[in-house]
Each structure stands twice: as structure tokens, then as C-alpha cells.
C-alpha positions as CSV (number, residue, x, y, z in Angstrom):
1,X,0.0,0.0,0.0
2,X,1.7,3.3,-0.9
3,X,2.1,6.1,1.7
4,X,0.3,8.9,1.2
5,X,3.2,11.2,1.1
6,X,4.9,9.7,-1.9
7,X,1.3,10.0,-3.3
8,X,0.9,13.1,-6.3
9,X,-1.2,16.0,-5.5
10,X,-4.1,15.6,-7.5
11,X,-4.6,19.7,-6.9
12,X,-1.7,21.5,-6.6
13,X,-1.4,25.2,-5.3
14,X,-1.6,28.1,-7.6
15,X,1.5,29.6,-7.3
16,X,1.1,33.3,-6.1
17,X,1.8,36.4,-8.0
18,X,4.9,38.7,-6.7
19,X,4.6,41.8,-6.0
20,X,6.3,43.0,-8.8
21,X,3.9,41.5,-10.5
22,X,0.5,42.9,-8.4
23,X,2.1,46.3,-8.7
24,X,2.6,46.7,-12.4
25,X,-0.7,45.1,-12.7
26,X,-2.3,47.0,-10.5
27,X,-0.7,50.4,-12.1
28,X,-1.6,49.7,-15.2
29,X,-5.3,49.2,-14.2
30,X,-5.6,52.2,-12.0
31,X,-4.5,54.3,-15.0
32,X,-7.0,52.5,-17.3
33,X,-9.9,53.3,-14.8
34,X,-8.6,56.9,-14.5
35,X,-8.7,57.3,-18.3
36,X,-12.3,55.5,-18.8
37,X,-13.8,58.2,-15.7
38,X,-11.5,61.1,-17.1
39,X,-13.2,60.1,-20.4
40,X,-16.7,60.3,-19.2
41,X,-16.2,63.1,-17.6
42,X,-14.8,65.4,-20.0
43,X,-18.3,64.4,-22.0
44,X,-20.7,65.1,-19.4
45,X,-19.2,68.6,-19.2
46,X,-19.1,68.9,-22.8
47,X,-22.4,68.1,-23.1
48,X,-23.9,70.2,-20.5
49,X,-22.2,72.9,-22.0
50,X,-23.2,72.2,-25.0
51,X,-26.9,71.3,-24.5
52,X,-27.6,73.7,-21.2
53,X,-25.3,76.5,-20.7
54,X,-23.4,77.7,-23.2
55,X,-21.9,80.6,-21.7
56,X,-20.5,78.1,-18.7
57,X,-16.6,78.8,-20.3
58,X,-14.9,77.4,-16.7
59,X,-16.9,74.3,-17.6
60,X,-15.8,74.3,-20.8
61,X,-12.3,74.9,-19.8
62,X,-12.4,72.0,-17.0
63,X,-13.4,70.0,-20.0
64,X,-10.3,70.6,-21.8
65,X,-8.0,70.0,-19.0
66,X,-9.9,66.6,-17.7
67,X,-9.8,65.7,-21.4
68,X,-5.7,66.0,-21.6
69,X,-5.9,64.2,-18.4
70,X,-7.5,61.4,-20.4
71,X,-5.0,61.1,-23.1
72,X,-2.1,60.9,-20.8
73,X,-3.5,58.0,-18.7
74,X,-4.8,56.5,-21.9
75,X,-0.8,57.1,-23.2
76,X,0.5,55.1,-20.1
77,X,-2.6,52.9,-20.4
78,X,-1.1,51.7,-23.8
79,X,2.5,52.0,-22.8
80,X,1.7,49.9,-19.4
81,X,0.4,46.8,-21.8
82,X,3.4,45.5,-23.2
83,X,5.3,46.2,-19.4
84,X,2.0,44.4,-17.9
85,X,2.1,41.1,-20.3
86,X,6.1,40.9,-19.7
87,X,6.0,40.8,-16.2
88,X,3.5,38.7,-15.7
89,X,3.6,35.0,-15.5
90,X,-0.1,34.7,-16.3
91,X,-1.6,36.2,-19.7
92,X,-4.1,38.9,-18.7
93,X,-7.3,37.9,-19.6
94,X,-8.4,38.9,-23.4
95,X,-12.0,40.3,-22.7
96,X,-9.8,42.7,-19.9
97,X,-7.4,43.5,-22.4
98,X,-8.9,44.3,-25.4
99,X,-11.4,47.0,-23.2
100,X,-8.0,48.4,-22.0
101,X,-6.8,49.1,-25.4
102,X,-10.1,50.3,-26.7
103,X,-10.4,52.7,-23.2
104,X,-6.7,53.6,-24.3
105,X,-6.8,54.7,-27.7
106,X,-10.4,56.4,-27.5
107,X,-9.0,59.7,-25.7
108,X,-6.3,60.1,-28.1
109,X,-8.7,59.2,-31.4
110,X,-11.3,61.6,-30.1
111,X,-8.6,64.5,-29.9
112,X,-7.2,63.7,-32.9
113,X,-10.9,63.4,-34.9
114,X,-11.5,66.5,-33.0
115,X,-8.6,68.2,-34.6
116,X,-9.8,67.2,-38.1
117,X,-13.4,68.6,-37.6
């Protein structure tokens, strides 16, 4: 009868992330979710200027700057992606990556459409 020491695990432990890991992960997350509410909130005030008060130039102004704000945490949103999928041992999932990207690049394609028009 063998011992059930020499037995295999059937279910071994995951091993854990390091924190070099966690905090490049993390980072990189915290400035996606920065650019996604910087995002929506440089077109809620956009849009209540637009639509309410049009004379309301301070809002129109903090619209600007939270929109900049939005392109340069969507810039180290995209730069942070290739650091993110080095470091980790794990692949980030694909559904959480490709909404990273998208949350990204739309800051920077709405200021350069924006620049067209």
C-alpha cells in the first residue's frame, strides 16, 4: 500500500503572484480606470455645455483639462500593456485587455478626430 506522502497531489497550489507582479498590474489598471472616468467626464461637461449653458466657459475649460488628463493615462494605459504582459507569468485575460486598449486609444482618437473637424 503506498504512503500517502509519496502520493501526487491531485490539486496543486496556484503559485502566487509577486509583488512585482501585483504592482505593475495594478498600475496599469488604475490608470485605465482613471482614463475610462476622465473620459466620461470630460463628455458630461461637454455636453452640458453644450446642450444647457453655453456661456458656462470654466466648464468648458475644465473639460479641456480633464480631457488631456484622459489622453495621458490612456498614453501610459497603452504604454503599461506591453510592461504588464512581460511581467507577468499569467496572460491577462483577453476580454480585460482588449477593453484596456479600446479605453486607451479612445482619448487620443477623439482628440485627434477633433482636430480634423
Amino acid at each position: 500500500m503506498p504512503n500517502r506522502r509519496d502520493a501526487p497531489r491531485a490539486n496543486p497550489q496556484p503559485k502566487a503572484d509577486t509583488r512585482a507582479e501585483d504592482a505593475v498590474t495594478i498600475g496599469w489598471m488604475l490608470c485605465m480606470i482613471t482614463t475610462l472616468v476622465c473620459e466620461i467626464g470630460a463628455a458630461a461637461t461637454q455636453l452640458y455645455v453644450l446642450w444647457f449653458d453655453t456661456t458656462a466657459k470654466n466648464l468648458a475649460i475644465f473639460s479641456g483639462l480633464v480631457q488631456f488628463a484622459a489622453v495621458v493615462f490612456g498614453l501610459l494605459t497603452l504604454i503599461g500593456y506591453p510592461l504588464v504582459r512581460k511581467v507577468r507569468r499569467d496572460p491577462v485575460p483577453r476580454s480585460i485587455a482588449v477593453f484596456a486598449l479600446g479605453v486607451g486609444l479612445a482619448p487620443v482618437a477623439i482628440v485627434l478626430l477633433s482636430a480634423l473637424v
